[in-house]
N, C-alpha and C positions, 0 to 999 in steps of 0.2 A: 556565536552571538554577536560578538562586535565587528565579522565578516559582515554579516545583516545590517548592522548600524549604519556601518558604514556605507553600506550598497543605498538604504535610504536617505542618510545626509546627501551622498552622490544625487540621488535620481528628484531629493528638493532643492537641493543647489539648479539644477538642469531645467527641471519645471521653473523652476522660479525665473531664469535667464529668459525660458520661451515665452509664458506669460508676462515679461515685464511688458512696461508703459511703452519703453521704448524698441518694442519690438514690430518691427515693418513688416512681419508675416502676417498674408490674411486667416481669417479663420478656421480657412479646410487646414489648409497647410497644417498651421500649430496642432488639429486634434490630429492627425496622420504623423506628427513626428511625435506628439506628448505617446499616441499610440504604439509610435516604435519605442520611443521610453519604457512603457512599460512592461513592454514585452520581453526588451532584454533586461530589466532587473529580473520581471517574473523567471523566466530563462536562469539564473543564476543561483535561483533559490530551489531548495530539496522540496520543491512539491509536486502531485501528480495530478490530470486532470481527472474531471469527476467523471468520468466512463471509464476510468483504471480503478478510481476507487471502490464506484459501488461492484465492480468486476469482482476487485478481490474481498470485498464484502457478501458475496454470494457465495465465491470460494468458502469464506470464513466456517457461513451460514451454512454451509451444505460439511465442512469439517468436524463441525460443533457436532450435528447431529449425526455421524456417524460414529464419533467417539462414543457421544451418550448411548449409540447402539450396541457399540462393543464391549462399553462400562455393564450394561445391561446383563449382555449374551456370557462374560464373564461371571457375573456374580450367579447366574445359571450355572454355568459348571461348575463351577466353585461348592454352590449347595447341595449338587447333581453330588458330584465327587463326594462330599462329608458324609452322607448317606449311604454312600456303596462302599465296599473293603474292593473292588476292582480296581486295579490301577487305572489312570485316566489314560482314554485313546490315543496314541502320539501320532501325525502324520506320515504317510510313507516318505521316503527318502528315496531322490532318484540317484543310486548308487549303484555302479552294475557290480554285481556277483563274483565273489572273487572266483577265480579258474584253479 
């Protein structure tokens, strides 16, 4: 947290020097360097752009709903199981055959 503080005291210290009264840079200039300003604070900090987020927000969304399907398909066997005295199916095992 005071890595960040600090990253924004730094980048209004910076702004403020380009923005001063007495700064002789014309106007493109200062928005192309306040520009790189901000880019290398944004650069410094833990964040992701928004086409990674909503990415993994669909990840999320499509995880969500597969658990809820297997929370499902479980609680099926589960009631499947208490019903019958059969042991439940185990899958096979690729195990070759002892000689």
């Amino acid at each position: 947290m005071s890595t960040t503080r600090s990253l924004f005291d730094s980048l209004t210290q910076q702004a403020s020097r380009l923005f001063g009264q007495d700064s002789p840079l014309p106007k493109a200039e200062i928005e192309s360097q306040f520009k790189a300003l901000l880019q290398g604070a944004l650069a410094k900090l833990d964040v992701v752009s928004r086409e990674e987020f909503d990415a993994q927000m669909a990840v999320l969304a499509r995880t969500r709903a597969r658990l809820e399907a297997l929370e499902l398909r479980l609680t099926e066997l589960e009631q499947a199981q208490s019903g019958s005295v059969t042991p439940p199916v185990t899958p096979a095992t690729d195990v070759a055959p002892a000689d």
